[in-house]
N, C-alpha and C positions, 0 to 999 in steps of 0.2 A: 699448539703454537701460540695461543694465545695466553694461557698461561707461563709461556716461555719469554716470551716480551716483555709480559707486566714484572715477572722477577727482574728483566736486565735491565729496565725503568725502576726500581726499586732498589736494586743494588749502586747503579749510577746519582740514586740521589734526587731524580729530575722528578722526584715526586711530590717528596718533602727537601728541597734545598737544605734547611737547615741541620737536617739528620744526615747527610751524605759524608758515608763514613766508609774505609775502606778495611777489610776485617785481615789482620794479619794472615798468608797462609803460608806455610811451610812448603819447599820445592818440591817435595815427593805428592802431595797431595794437591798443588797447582798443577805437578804434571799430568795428574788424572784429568783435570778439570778439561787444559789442554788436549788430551787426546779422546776427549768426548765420553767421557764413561759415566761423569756426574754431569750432572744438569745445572746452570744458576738458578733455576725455579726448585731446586731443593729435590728431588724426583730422582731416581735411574735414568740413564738417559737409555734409548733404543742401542747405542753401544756397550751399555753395562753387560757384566759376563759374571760369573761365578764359576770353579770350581765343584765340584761333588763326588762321593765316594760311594761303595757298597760295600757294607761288612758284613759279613759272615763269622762269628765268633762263637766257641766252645769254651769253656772252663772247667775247670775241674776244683773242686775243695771237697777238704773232710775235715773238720776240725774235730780235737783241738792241732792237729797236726797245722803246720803254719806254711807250708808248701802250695803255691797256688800255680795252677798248669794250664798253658792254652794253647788255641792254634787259631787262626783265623786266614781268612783270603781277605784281602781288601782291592776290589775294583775300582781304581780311580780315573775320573775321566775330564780331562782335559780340554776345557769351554773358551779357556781362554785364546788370544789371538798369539800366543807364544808358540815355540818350540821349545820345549823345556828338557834342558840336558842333564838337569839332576832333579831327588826329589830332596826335600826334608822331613822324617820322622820326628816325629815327638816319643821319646821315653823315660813319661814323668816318674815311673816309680825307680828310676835312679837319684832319684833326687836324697833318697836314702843310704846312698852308698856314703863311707869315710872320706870326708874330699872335696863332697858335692858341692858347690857353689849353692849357697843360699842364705838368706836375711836377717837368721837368727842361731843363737847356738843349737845343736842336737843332743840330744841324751842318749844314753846307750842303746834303750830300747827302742830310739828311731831309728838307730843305725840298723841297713841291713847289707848284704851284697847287690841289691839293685835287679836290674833285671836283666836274663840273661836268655840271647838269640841259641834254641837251638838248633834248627834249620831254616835257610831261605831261599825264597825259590824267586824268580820275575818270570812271567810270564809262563809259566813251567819249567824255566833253566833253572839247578839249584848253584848258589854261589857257597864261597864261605861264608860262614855267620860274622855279618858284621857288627860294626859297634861296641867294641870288645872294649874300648877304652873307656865306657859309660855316656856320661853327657845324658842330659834334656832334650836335646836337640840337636840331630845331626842328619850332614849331608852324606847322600848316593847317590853318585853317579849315575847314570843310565848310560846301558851298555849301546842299546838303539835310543836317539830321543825321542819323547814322545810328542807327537806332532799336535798342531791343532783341533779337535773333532775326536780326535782319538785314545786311547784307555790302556792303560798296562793294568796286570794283574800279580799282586804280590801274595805268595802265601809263606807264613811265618808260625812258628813253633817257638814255644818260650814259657820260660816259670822265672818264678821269683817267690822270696818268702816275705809273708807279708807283716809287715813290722809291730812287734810290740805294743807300742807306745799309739794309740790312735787319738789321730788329729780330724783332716778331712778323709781319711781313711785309714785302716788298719784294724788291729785286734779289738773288738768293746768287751766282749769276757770270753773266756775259753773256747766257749760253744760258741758265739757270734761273731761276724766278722761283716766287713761292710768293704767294699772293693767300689773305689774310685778310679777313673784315671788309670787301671789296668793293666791297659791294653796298646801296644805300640799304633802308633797312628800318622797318617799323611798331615803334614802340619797345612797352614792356610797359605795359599801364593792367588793372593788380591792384587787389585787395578792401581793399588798406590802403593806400596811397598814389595811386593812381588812376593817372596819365602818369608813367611816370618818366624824368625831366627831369633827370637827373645828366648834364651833360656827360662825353664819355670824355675824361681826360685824359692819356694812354698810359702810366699807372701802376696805376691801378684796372682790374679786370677785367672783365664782364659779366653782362648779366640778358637771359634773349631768351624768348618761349612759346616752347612745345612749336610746330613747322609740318611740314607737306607742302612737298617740295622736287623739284623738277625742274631739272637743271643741264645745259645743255650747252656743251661749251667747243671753239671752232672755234682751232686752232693747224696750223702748217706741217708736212708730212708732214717724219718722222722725230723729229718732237717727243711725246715717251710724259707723259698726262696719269695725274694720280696725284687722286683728290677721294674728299670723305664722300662714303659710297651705295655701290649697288651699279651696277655698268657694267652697261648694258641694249645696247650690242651693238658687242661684241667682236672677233666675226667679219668688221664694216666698218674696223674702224681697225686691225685688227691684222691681221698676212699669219698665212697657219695653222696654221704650227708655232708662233709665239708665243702665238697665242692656246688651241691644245691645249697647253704646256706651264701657264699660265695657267690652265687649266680641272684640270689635272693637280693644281695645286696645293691645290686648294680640296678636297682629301679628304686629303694626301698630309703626312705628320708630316715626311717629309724635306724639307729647303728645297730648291726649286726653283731654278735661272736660268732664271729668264723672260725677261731681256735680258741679257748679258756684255757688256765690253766689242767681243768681237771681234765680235759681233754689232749693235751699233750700226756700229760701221767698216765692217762690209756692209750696213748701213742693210736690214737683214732683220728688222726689228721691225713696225712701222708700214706700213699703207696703202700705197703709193706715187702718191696723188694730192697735188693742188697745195696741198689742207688737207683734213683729218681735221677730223672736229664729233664727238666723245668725249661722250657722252650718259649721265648719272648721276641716281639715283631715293634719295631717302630720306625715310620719313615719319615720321611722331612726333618731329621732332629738333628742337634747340635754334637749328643752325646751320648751314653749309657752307663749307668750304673744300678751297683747288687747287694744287697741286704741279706744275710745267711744267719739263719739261728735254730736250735731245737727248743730253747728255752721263752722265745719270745708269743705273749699272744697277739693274737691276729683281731683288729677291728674294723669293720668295714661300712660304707651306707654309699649314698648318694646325694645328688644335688643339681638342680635345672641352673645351667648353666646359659644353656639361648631359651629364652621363652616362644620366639617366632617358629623357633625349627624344634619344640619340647625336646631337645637332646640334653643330655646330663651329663655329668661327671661322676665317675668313684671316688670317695677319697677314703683312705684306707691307713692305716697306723698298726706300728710293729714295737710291739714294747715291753720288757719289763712288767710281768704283772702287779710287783710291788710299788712299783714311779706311779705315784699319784696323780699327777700333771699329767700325765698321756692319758690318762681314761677318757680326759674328754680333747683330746686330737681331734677324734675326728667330727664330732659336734663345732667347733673351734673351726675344723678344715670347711665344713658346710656353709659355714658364714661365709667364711672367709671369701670362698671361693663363688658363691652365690653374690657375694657385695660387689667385688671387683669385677665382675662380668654383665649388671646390672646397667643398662648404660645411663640412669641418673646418677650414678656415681660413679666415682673413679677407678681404673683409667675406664672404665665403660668399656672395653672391649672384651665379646664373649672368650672364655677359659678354653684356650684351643685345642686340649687335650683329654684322651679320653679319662685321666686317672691324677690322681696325688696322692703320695705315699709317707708318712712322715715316719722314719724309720728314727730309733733310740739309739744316739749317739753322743759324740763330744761335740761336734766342729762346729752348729749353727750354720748348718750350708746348703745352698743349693745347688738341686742339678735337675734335671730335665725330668720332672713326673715324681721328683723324690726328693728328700729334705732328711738328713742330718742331723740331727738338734738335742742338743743334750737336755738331761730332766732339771726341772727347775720348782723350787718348792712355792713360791707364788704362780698359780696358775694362771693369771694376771699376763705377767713377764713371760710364761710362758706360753700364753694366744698370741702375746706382741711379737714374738721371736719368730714364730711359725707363721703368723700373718707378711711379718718382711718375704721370710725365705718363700710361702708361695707368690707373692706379688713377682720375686723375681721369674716368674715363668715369663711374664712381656718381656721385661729387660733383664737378660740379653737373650733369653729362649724363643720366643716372639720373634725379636728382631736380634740379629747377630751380631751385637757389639763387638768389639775388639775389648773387651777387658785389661787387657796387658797392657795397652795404650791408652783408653779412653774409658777407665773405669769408674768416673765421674758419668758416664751417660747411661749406667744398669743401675750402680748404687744411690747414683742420685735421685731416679726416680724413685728408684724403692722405698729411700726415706721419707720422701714426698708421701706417698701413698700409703707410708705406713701410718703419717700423722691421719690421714684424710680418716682411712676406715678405724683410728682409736677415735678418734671426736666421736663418730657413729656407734662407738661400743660404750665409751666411759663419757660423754660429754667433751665439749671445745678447752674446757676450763683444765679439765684433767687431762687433756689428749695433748695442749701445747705445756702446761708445764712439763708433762713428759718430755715431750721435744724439746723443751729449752735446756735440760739439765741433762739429758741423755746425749745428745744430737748435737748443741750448740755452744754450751758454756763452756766447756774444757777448750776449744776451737779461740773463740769470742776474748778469753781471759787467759791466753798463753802470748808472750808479748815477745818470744821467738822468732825473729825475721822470715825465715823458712816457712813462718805459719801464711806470712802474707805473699807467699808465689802466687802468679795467677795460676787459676783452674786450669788454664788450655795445656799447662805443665803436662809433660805426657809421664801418665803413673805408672811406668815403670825407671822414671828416675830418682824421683824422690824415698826418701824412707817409709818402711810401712806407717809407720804416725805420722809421718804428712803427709802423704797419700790418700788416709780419711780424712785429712783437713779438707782436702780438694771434695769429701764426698756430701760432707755438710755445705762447704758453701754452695756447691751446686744444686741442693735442696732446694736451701735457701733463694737463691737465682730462679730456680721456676717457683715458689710460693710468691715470689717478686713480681712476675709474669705474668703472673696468673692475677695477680691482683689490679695490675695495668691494664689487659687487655679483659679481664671481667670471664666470667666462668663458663658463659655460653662460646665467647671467640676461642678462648684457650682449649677449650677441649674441642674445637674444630678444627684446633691447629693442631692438639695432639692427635685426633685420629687422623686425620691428614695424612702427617708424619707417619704413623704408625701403619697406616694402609699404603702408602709407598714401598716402605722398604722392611715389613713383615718379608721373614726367610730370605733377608739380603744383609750387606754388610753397610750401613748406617757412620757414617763418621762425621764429628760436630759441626762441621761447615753444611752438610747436610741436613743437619736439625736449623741453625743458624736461619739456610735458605730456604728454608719448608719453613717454616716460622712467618716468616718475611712476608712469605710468597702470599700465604693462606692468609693470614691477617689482611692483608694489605696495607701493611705500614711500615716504615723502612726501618728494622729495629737493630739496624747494626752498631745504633750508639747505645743500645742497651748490652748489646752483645760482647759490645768492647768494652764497656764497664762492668760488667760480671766477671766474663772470661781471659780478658788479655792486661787485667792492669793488676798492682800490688794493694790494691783498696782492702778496705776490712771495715767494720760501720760502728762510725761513730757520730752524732750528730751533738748540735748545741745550739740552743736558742742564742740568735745574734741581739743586735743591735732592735729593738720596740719603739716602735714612733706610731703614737696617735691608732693609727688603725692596722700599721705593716707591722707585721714580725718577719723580719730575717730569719731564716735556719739555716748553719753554717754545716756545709755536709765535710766534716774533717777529716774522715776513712775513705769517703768517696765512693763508697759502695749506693748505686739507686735502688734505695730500700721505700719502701712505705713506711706511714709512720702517722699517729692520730694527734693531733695538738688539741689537749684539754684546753680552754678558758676558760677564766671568770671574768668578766665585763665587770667596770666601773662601776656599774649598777646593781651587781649583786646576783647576774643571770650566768649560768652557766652554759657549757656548748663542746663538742668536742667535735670535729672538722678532722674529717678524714683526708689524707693525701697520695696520692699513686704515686711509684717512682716517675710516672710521666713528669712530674714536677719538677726532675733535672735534667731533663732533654735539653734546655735551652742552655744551662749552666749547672754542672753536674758540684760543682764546690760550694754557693748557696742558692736559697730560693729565698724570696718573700710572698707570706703568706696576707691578702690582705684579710681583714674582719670585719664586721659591719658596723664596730663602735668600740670605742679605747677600750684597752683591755687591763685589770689589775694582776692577775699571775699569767702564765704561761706554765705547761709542762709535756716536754714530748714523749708520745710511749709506743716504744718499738714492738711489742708483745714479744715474738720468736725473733723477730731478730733482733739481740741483745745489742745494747749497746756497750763499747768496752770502757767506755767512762760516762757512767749517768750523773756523776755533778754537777755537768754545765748543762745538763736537761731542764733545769727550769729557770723562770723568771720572774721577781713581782717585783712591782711598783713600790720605789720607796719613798 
């Protein structure tokens, strides 16, 4: 309760008077606020509800044949205060049919027939197979609705071939394949938009509950399956020296060969029956996916991940034994995963899962316990690529962003964090020039109007290239933050945050208000100049009198920012500045100094300015 006041004392303004600012919200997402589900202190309220599923899934492959076969039951049950007369499936790999709605051109060898229902069942009653007409996303009916409290069960049969051409999923060589996105699925029906009905159109990313999953994947002996979860038996699919090297790994900080090449060529890996069923368990998660090859080796170790409770992590790499760059994955994964879960560093919250798998791909992507990532000949670029994609295990795996709307709140952390753990690898020096020219300057130096929407722009309207504009500046907006409210408050406020609504559905006015709340400072005039205006940053040294320097904020963005002097005298001095310095007047500030000054220069480090000419000043 009393955390409850002090947010609506803080929201109201009656704290700081002068920051009393009121933060745009959209009617679907006032009408949650409205009907008690979020809280103004930033929290779940005792009326938040979720949604959740159980799946039960089978597969079947044998490559190189391109045929992929499954059947699953999905339990879903019903938290909310609705009667829900229909449901929404997701069936992302139609996104490959002729037709499909989506972001960019297709090649032939993405095209496929999509995926196709061969029996369905609700509850046990079989219907016709629906969905004949494809779609991402569609509705059914219910025959009975499903009430409050209570759970229909769907069991569904269906193949599809799986495409050529591999992106975030599809073919990687003959023998490998990597299966994303699958599998038909109950799409998300949350407290502010009810069904969401955002078709995928293979640019925008995801939104999925928290489910229980059961996977089992039936492939040809000598083919080694790689999935989210944990392998529940080991002993069947694998002969016993792999699977003891395998169980070695899992306490063991040195990286393992669980499979070598020379050990595929004696097909000493795998079972030797006619097919292997590879049986995997994960609960609370967002998602699942699968990693299929005969040709790839297997690398494995470990990593203390909570030092209080000695529990650790796998992390584990599927590759190419010619890709140079994956030899050290999982050395790479060790850090990685050991740095971000370390709590003097960021985001400090321990790695919530038991495993990481970086499997050899195209797409650079993440998914829930597993990573994507194509090979790269700096192995440099290639710890930075891998370091992003597991950071994303917090956002949105952690916490269950809406991607498809509010993809600024997974990516943007990610970037954030990817700079943090480069400084700690390559130094501050190498880690922000990285960031300024990877991350910033393309954004910073495109004078595109569309480049300056605000962030709160929800990323499923904009283009994919300005969609990542929304995802740099939002970096940028917490390294802002972070430098105003200083390193010990901001990461009080992120875990704050992040211990609220871990394995909930988090959207910006909730960060916004956890923010607010934890600090204790009403920061909705920051929030409204990051997120809600057309700013972009540009600064200039104004008008110099005697001891004041003016700085003219022209983009408007409340950036930090260091002003070198030289004094009159001959002494130097650089004076650092928090964006706190445009809380009062966000267009300029004056800087006083403690004695006339002959130059001025101001220096943004990461965040570039889009015109450094009017950056300095001297005395003439």
């Amino acid at each position: 309760m009393i955390r409850i006041l002090l947010a609506l004392l803080l929201l109201a303004g009656t704290l700081r008077p002068a920051a009393a600012q009121t933060l745009y919200m959209p009617r679907d997402i006032q009408r949650a606020y409205d009907k008690g589900t979020r809280s103004p202190d930033g929290r779940p309220s005792a009326k938040y509800w979720q949604n959740r599923a159980r799946y039960d899934i089978t597969v079947q492959a044998a490559p190189p044949a391109r045929d992929i076969r499954g059947r699953e039951t999905i339990t879903y049950f019903n938290n909310s205060p609705d009667t829900l007369k229909q449901v929404v499936m997701r069936l992302i790999m139609n996104i490959h049919r002729p037709g499909a709605a989506r972001d960019s051109d297709a090649n032939p060898d993405y095209l496929t027939d999509g995926l196709v229902i061969d029996t369905f069942k609700v509850n046990g009653q079989g219907r016709p197979a629906p969905f004949a007409d494809g779609g991402t996303a569609r509705s059914l009916p219910l025959a009975r609705p499903l009430a409050p409290r209570d759970s229909v069960k769907f069991s569904i049969a269906w193949h599809f071939p799986l495409s050529i051409e591999s992106g975030r999923e599809g073919v990687i060589d003959p023998n490998t394949f990597f299966l994303a996105y699958f599998y038909p699925r109950l799409a998300v029906y949350d407290d502010y938009a009810g069904w969401d009905r955002l078709p995928f159109v293979d640019s925008k990313e995801f939104y999925n509950d928290f489910n229980d999953y059961r996977l089992s994947v039936q492939v040809p002996a000598n083919y080694i399956v790689w999935a989210t979860g944990t392998l529940q038996n080991p002993g069947q699919v694998l002969q016993k020296a792999a699977a003891k090297r395998l169980k070695q790994s899992f306490t063991s900080d040195k990286v393992i060969h669980v499979a070598t090449a020379a050990d595929l060529a004696k097909k000493s890996i795998t079972a030797q029956k006619p097919t292997n069923t590879w049986v995997w368990t994960a609960n609370d998660i967002s998602d699942v996916t699968v990693g299929i090859s005969n040709g790839y080796v297997w690398d494995a170790a470990s990593v203390i991940v909570d030092a209080k409770a000695k529990r650790r992590a796998s992390m584990q790499a599927a590759f190419a034994d010619s890709t140079a760059n994956f030899h050290q994955s999982v050395k790479f994964g060790q850090y990685a995963l050991g740095w971000f879960s370390d709590p003097k560093n960021w985001p400090g919250v321990a790695y919530p899962f038991p495993k990481m798998t970086a499997f050899q791909g195209f797409a650079d992507m993440e998914y829930p316990m597993m990573l994507n990532d194509s090979p790269q000949k700096d192995p440099k670029f290639g710890q930075f690529v891998q370091d992003h994609e597991i950071v994303h295990t917090y956002f949105p795996f952690y916490m269950g962003i809406n991607e498809s709307r509010f993809a600024y709140m997974d990516e943007g952390w990610a970037t954030t964090f990817e700079r943090l753990i480069n400084t700690s690898q390559n130094g501050a020096a190498y880690a922000d020039d990285f960031y300024k020219k990877f991350r910033v300057s393309r954004w910073i130096n495109d004078r595109n109007s569309a480049q300056d929407l605000p962030i709160i722009t929800p990323s499923s309207e904009p283009a994919r290239r300005l969609r990542q504009q929304r995802l740099r500046q939002a970096s940028l907006s917490y390294f802002a933050l972070k430098d105003m409210l200083g390193d010990v408050l901001f990461k009080k406020c992120l875990h704050t945050f992040m211990a609220d609504w871990h394995g909930k559905h988090p959207i910006p006015w909730d960060y916004f208000n956890s923010f607010t709340t934890t600090s204790g400072q009403n920061l909705n005039w920051f929030f409204q100049n990051w997120f809600f205006t057309n700013n972009y940053i540009d600064l200039a040294v104004g008008p110099v009198s005697g001891t004041s320097v003016t700085v003219q904020n022209i983009g408007g963005f409340a950036v930090p920012f260091d002003m070198a002097v030289e004094y009159a005298d001959g002494t130097k001095a650089t004076l650092h500045q928090s964006p706190a310095i445009w809380q009062a007047n966000q267009k300029q500030a004056v800087v006083t100094v403690p004695k006339a000054v002959k130059t001025v220069s101001l220096q943004g480090g990461i965040f570039m300015d889009a015109n450094e000419k009017d950056n300095t000043w001297a005395q003439r």
